[in-house]
Each structure stands twice: as structure tokens, then as C-alpha cells.
MARKE-844577 format. One line per 10 residues: their letters; for each residue x, y, z of N, C-alpha, C. Coordinates in pm, whole numbers, padded with zeros to 5 digits, always signed. Layout:
N
a	X,Y,Z,X,Y,Z,X,Y,Z; ...
This chain:
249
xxxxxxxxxx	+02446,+00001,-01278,+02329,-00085,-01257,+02314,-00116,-01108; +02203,-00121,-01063,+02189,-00121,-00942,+02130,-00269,-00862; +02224,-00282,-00807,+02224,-00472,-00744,+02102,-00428,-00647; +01972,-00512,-00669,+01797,-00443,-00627,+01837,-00524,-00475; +01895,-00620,-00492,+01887,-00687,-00336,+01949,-00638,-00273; +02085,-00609,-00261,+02167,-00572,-00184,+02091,-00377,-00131; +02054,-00338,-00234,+01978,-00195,-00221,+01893,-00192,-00110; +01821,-00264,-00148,+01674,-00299,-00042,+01743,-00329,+00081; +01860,-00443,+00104,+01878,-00480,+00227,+01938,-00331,+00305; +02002,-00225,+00209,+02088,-00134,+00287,+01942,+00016,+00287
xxxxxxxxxx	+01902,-00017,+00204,+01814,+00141,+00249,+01673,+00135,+00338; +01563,-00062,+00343,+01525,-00048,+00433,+01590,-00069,+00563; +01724,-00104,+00570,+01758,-00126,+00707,+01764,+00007,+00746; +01834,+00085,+00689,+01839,+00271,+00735,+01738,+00317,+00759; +01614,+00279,+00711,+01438,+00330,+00726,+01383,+00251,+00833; +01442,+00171,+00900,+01377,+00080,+01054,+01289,+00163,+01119; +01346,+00264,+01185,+01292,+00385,+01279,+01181,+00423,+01210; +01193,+00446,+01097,+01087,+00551,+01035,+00998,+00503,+00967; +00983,+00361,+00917,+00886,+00297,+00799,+00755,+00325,+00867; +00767,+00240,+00945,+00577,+00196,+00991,+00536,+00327,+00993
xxxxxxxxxx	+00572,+00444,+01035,+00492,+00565,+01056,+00446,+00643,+00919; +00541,+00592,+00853,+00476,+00657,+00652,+00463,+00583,+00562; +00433,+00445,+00610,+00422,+00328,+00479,+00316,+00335,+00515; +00182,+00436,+00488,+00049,+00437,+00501,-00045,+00301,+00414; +00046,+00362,+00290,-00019,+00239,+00161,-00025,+00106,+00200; +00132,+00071,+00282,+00157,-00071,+00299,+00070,-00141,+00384; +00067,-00032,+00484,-00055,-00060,+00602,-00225,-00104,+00509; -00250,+00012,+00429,-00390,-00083,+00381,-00364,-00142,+00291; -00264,-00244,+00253,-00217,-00322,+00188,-00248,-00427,+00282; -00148,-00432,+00390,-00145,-00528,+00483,-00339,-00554,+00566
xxxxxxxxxx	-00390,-00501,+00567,-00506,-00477,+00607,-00593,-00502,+00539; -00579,-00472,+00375,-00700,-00595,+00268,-00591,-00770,+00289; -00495,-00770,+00285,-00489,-00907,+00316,-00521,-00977,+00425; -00552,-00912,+00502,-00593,-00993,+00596,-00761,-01002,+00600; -00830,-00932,+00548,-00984,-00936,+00490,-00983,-01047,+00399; -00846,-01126,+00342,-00858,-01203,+00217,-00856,-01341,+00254; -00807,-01341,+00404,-00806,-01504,+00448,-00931,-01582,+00495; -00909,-01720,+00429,-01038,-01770,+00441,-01070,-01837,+00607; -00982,-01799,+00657,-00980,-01893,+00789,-00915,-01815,+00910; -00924,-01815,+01052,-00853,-01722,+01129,-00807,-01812,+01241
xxxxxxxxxx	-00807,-01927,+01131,-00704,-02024,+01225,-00576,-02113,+01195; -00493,-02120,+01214,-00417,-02152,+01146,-00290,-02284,+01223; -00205,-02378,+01113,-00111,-02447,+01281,+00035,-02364,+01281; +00084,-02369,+01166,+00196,-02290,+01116,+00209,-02211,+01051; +00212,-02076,+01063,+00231,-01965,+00940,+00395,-01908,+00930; +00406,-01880,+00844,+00502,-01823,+00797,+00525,-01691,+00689; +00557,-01570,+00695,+00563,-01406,+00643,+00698,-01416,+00632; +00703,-01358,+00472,+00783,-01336,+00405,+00771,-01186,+00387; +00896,-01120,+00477,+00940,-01007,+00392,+00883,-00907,+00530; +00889,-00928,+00671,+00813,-00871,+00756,+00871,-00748,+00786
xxxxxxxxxx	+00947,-00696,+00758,+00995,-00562,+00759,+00958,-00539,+00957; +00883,-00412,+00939,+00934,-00366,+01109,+00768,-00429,+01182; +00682,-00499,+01111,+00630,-00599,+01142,+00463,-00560,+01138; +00430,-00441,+01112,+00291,-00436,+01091,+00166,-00556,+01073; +00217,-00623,+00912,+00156,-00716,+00873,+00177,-00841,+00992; +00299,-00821,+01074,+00315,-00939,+01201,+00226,-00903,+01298; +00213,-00740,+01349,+00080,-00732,+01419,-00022,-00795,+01416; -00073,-00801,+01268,-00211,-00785,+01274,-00214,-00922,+01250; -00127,-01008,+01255,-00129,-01176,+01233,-00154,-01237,+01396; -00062,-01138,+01484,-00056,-01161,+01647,-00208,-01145,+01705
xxxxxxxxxx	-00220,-01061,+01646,-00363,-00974,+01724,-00505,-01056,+01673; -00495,-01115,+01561,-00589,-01154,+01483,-00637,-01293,+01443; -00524,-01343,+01461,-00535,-01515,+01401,-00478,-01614,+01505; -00554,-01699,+01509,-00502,-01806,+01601,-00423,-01924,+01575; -00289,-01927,+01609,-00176,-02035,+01558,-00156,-02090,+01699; -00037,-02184,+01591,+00022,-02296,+01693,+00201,-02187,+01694; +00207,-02170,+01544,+00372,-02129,+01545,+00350,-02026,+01433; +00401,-01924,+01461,+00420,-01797,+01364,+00621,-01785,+01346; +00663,-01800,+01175,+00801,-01798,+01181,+00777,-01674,+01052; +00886,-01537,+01074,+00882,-01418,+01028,+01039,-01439,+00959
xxxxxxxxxx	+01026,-01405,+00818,+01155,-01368,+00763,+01177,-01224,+00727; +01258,-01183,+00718,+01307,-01074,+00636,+01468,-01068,+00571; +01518,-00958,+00464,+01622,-00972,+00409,+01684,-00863,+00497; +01629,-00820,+00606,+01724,-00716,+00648,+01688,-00766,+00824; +01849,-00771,+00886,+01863,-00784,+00997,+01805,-00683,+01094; +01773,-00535,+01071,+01779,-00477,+01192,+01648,-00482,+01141; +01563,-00519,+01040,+01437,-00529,+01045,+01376,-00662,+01149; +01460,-00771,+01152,+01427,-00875,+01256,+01448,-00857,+01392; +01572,-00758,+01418,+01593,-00699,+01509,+01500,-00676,+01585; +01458,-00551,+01557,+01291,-00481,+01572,+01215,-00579,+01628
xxxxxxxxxx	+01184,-00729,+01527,+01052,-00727,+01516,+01094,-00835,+01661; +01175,-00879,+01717,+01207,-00993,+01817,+01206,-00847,+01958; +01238,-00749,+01925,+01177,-00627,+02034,+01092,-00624,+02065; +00957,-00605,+01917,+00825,-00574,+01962,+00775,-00727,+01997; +00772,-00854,+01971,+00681,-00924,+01925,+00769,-01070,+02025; +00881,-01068,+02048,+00942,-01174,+02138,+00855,-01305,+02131; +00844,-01370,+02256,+00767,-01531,+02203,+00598,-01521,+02144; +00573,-01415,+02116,+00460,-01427,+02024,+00505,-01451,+01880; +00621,-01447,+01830,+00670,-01536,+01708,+00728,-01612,+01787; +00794,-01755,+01707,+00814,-01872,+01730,+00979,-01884,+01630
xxxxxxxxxx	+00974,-01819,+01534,+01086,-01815,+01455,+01183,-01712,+01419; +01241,-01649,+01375,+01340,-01533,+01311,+01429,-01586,+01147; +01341,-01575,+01062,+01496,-01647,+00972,+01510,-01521,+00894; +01621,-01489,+00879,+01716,-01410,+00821,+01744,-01422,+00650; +01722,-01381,+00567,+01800,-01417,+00429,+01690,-01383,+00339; +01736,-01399,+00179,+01680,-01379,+00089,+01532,-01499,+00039; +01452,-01427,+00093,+01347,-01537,+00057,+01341,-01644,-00084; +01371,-01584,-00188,+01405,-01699,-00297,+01516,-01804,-00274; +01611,-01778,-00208,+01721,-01883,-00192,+01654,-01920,-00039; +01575,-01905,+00030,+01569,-02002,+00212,+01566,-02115,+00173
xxxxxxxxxx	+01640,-02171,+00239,+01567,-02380,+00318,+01460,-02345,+00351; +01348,-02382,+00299,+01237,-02380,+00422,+01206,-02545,+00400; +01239,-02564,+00572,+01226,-02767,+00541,+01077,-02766,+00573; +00997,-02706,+00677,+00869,-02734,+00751,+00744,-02673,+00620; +00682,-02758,+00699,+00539,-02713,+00598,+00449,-02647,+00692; +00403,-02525,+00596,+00295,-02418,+00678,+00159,-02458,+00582; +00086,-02375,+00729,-00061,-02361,+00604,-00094,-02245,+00584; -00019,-02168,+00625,-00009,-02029,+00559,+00103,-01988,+00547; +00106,-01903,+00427,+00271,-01837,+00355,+00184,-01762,+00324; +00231,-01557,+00379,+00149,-01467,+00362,+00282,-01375,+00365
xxxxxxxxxx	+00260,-01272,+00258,+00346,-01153,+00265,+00277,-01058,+00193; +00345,-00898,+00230,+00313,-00789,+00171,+00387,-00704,+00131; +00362,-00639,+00009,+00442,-00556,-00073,+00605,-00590,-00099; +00604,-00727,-00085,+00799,-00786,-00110,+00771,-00849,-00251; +00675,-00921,-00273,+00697,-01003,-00405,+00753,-00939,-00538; +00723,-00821,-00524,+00759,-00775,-00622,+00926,-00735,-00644; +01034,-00760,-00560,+01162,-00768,-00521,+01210,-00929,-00592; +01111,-00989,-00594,+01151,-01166,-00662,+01246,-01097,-00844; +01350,-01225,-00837,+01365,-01207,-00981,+01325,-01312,-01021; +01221,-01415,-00982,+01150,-01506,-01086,+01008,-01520,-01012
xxxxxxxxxx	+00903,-01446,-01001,+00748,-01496,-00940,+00739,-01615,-00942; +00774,-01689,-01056,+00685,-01788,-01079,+00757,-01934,-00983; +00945,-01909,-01014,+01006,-02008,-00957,+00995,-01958,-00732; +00908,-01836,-00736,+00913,-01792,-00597,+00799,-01857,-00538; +00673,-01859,-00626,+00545,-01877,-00549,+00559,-02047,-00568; +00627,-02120,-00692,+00655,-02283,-00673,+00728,-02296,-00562; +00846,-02242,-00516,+00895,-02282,-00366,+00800,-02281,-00266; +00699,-02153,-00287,+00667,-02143,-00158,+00546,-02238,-00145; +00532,-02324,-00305,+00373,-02453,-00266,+00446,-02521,-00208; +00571,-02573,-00257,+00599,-02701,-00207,+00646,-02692,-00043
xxxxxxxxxx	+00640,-02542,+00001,+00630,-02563,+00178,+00530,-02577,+00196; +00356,-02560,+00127,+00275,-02588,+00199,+00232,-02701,+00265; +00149,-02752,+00372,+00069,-02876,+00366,-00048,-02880,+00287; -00092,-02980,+00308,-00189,-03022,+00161,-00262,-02920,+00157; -00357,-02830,+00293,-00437,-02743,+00224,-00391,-02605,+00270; -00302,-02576,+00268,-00223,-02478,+00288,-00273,-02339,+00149; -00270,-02216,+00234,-00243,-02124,+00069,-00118,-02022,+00111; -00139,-01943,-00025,-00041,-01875,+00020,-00174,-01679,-00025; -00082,-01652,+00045,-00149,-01512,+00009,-00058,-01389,+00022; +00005,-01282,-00057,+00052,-01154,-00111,-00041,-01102,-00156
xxxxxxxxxx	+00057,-00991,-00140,+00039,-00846,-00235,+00164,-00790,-00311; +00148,-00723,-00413,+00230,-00641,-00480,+00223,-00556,-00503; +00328,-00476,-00566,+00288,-00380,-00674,+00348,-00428,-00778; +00247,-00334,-00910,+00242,-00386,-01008,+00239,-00287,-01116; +00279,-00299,-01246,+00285,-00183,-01387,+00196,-00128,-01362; +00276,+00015,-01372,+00233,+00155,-01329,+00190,+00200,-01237; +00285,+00128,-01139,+00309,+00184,-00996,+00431,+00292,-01012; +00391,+00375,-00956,+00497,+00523,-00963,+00498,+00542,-01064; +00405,+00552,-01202,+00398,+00602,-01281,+00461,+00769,-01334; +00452,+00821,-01205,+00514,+01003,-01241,+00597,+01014,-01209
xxxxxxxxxx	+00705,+00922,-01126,+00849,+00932,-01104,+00852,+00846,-01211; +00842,+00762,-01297,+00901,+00698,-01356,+00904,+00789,-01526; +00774,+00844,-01539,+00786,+00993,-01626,+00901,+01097,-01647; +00916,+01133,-01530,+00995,+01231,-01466,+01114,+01175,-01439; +01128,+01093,-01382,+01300,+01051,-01308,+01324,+00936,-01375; +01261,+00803,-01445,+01352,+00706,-01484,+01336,+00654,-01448; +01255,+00611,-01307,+01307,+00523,-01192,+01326,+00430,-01234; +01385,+00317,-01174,+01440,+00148,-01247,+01366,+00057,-01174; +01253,+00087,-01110,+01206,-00012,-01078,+01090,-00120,-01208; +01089,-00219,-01261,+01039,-00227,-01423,+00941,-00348,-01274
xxxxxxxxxx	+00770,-00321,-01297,+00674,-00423,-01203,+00684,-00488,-01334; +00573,-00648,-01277,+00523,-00685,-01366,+00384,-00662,-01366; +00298,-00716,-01494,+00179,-00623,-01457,+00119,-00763,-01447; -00060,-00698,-01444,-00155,-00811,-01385,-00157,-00909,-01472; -00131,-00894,-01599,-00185,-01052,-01699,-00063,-01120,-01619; +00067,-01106,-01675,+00171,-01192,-01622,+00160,-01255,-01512; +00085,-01162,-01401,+00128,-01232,-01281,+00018,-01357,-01332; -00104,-01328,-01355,-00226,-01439,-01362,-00166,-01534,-01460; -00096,-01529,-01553,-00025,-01600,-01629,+00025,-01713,-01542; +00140,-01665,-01438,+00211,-01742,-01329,+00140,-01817,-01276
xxxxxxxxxx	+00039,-01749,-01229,-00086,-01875,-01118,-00107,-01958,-01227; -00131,-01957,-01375,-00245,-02033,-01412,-00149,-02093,-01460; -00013,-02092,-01498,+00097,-02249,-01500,+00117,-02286,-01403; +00138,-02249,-01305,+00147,-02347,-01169,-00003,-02438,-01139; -00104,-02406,-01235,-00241,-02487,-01217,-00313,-02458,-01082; -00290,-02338,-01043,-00347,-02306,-00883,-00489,-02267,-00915; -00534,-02317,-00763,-00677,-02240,-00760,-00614,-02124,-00688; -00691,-02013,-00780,-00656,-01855,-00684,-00752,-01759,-00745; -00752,-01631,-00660,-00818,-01531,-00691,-00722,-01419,-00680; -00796,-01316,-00777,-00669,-01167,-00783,-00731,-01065,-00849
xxxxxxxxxx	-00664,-00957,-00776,-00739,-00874,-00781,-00674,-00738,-00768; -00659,-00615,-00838,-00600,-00532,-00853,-00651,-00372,-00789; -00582,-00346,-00780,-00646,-00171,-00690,-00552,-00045,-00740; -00588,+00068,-00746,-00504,+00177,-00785,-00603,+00275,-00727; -00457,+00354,-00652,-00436,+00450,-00540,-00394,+00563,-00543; -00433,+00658,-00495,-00337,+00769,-00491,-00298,+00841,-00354; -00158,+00881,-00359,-00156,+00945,-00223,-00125,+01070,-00226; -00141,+01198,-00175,-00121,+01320,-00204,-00005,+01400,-00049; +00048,+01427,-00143,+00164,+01526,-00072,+00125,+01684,-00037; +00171,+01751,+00065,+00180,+01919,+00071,+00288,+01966,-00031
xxxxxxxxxx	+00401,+01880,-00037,+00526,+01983,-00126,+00588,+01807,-00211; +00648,+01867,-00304,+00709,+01751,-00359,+00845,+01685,-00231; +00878,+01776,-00170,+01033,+01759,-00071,+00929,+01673,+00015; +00786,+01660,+00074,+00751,+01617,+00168,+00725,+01439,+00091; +00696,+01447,-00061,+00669,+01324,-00116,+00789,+01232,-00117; +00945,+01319,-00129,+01091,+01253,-00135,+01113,+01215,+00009; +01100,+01273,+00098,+01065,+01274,+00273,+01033,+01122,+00284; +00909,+01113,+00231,+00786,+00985,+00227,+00896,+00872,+00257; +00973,+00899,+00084,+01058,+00805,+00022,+01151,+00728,+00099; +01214,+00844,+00134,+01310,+00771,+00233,+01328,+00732,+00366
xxxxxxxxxx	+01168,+00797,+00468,+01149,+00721,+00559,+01081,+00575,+00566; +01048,+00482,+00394,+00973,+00409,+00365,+01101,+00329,+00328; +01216,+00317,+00282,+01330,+00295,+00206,+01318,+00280,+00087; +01191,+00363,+00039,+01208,+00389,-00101,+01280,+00481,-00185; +01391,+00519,-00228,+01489,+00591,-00241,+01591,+00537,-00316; +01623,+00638,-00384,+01826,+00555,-00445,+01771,+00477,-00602; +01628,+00459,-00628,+01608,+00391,-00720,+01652,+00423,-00901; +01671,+00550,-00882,+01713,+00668,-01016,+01847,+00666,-01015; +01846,+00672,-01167,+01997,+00724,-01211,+02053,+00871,-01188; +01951,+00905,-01117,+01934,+01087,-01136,+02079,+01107,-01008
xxxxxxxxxx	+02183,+01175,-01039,+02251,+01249,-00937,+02219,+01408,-00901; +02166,+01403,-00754,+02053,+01507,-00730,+02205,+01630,-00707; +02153,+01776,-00785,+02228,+01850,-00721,+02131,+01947,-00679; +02141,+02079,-00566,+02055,+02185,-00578,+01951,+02216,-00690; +01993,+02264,-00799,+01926,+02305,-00924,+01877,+02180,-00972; +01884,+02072,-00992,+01837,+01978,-01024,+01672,+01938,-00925; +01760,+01944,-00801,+01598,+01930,-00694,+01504,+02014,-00750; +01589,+02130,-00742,+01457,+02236,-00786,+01345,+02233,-00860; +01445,+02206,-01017,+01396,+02188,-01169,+01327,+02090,-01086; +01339,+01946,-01057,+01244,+01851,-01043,+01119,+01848,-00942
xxxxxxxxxx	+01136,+01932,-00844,+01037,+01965,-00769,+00909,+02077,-00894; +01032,+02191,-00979,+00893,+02254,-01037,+00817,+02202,-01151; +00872,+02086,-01217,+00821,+01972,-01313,+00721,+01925,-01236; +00733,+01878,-01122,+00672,+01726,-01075,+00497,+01839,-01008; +00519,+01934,-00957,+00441,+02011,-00936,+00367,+02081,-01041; +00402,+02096,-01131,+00314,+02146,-01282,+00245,+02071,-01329; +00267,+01936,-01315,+00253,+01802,-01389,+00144,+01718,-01274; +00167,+01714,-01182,+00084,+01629,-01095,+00020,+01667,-00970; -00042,+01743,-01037,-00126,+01838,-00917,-00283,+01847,-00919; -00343,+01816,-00820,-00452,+01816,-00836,-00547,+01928,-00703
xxxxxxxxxx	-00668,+01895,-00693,-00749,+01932,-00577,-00669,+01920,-00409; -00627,+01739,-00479,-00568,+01730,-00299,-00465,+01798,-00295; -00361,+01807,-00377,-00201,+01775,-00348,-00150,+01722,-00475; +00005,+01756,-00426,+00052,+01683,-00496,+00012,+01541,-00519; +00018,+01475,-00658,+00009,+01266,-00568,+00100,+01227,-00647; +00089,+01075,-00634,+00171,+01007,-00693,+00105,+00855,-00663; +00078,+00742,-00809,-00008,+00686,-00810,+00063,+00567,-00793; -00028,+00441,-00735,+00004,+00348,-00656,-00069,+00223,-00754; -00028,+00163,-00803,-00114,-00019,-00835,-00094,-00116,-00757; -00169,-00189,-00705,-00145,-00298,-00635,-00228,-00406,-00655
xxxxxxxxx	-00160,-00514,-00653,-00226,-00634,-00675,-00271,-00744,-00517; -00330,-00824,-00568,-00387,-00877,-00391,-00401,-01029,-00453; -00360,-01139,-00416,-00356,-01274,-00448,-00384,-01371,-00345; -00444,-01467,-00371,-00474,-01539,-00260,-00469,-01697,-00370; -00356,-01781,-00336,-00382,-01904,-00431,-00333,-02049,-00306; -00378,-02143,-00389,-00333,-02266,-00299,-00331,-02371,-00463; -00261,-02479,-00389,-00289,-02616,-00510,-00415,-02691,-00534; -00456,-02719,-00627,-00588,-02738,-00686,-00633,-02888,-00604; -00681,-02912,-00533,-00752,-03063,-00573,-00768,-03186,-00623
């Protein structure tokens, strides 16, 4: 069984160098959330899950604060981001976003493509009201059931999303005002080796029980190619969810 935190902390730290250049998806992930904010001003924000900092770009470049504080679960991902981004953030915290102290109150709590790494949404997005100030929101993205649908056909993968009722389920016991909204994607490959490529310059990888040998790649490269082939390319299909909630009034 595969400990999902400790995974994530060791295979995106190995993918530092290489994410931002093939997390294409994450990028227009990160890029409808920021189309989703109601305001482009802000006193304190705070990003959960900033990896090698894209979604921190476009927070630097775009929105006007007093204090921007960036977490992530992987050190050489903070590393990075105190390289590119130095006193244009204000913070660095280190650790597993469900267990942080967070003592200060923001009026924005914004992340992308991490929520779905939570093992409780619901006890994740209640921590993160009670950092807000009164009119504070918070805004993610995920992915969500039947994301990687053809590796999960094919290979098993163990990643189990939750899907869209549940999550709306979550908002609507916490009594939030929010909006949500779902998207499905596809991205297309030249060879299946170039789609596993993807994988592991993204630190998506390691998620299967599968122990790869020669003949095994093979067989699974000429499955995955019989099976999911279209006009473009190979693909492999993407769900994502987009949330934007705060406390009601």
C-alpha cells in the first residue's frame, strides 16, 4: 500500500527541474483560477500546495497584496520558489497542509491541483474557513472521478478522486456560499513512452501496482495504443473541478 503523502513529497521533489515545462494541464488549471477571483486585490493571501510556483507567478504578476505566504509539502519545491520569487513572497511554510498552524487570517486561501491529495476535503476546506477573515474566500481546483480514466482501465492506478456530487456535498455542510464547476480534457501524446515521459517529469508516477519489466512496457504500450487512439494522438483524459467558496452571511 502506498503511503500517498510521503509519495508525493519524494516523486514531486525529483520532478522540481522538470514540472512547470509539462504540467501543461496544471497551467490552464492555474489560469481558469485566476479568471475565478472576484477581486484583484487582496491584504493577505496564502497558496496551498505551490509546487515550483506557476500558480505563485501569476498571483505576483497579477494581484495586488500586502503579504503573499506559499506552502508546499516538498522542500526543494520551496526551495525553487524563494529562487524565483525572493521578497515578492512574504512567507515559506513547509509541511503538510492538513496538519499546518495557520494562526493569521487571509482573505485569500487559493490552491491548484493539491486538494485532491487531502484525506478529509471536508475537515481541509473547515481549517482553511476558520483562517479566513470575515470576507475572505477560498478558491481550488482538483481533480476529480475519472480523471485518468485509461490508466486506471489498463494499469489499476490507485489514485480513487472524489467526484463532483461529494465534493458539492462538502460545500453544502459547511453552509458555504460557493460556486463549482467541472471541465474534462484531453491531452494527446506522439507515443505512449512520450505520455509515461509526461508522468514523470510532472511527478506523476509510481502510482500502480504494476512492476514494469521490458515485455510488460511493451504489452502496455501496445494495449494503451489500440485502445486510446484517436485523430490527435494518443490521449489520456483529464476531469477537473474549479471551486470558489467563502462563509455565508
Amino acid at each position: 500500500m502506498i503511503d500517498i503523502k510521503k509519495h508525493i513529497n519524494r516523486q514531486f521533489s525529483k520532478a522540481c527541474d522538470t514540472y512547470e515545462s509539462d504540467a501543461f494541464i496544471q497551467k490552464k488549471m492555474a489560469e481558469h483560477l485566476m479568471s475565478m477571483l472576484c477581486s484583484k486585490s487582496y491584504f493577505k493571501i496564502l497558496e496551498i500546495g505551490s509546487g515550483t510556483g506557476y500558480l505563485t507567478s501569476l498571483i505576483v504578476n497579477k494581484l495586488d497584496y500586502n503579504s503573499l505566504i506559499i506552502n508546499d509539502l516538498s522542500l526543494n519545491m520551496l526551495e525553487h520558489c524563494k529562487k524565483r520569487f525572493g521578497s515578492k513572497v512574504q512567507g515559506y511554510l513547509l509541511g503538510d497542509a492538513e496538519s499546518l498552524f495557520l494562526e493569521d487570517k487571509y482573505s485569500l486561501i487559493i490552491s491548484n491541483a493539491c486538494f485532491q491529495w487531502f484525506s478529509s476535503l471536508k475537515n481541509a476546506i473547515e481549517k482553511f474557513l476558520n483562517a479566513l477573515d470575515k470576507d475572505g474566500e477560498i478558491v481550488f481546483s482538483t481533480f476529480i472521478d475519472g480523471n485518468f480514466k485509461e490508466l486506471k482501465a489498463t494499469l489499476g492506478v490507485t489514485i480513487d478522486y472524489l467526484d463532483l456530487a461529494t465534493i458539492e456535498s462538502v460545500l453544502k455542510s459547511l453552509n458555504l456560499d460557493y460556486t463549482i464547476e467541472s471541465k474534462s480534457v484531453k491531452s494527446h501524446y506522439k507515443t505512449v513512452r512520450e505520455m509515461l515521459k509526461n508522468f514523470k517529469n510532472t511527478g506523476v508516477s509510481g502510482l500502480s501496482n504494476t512492476t514494469w519489466t521490458k515485455s510488460k512496457l511493451i504489452s502496455f504500450e501496445n494495449q494503451y495504443k489500440d485502445l486510446y487512439t484517436d485523430d490527435k494522438g494518443i490521449y489520456l483524459s483529464w476531469e477537473l473541478c474549479f471551486v470558489r467558496a467563502k462563509r455565508k452571511i
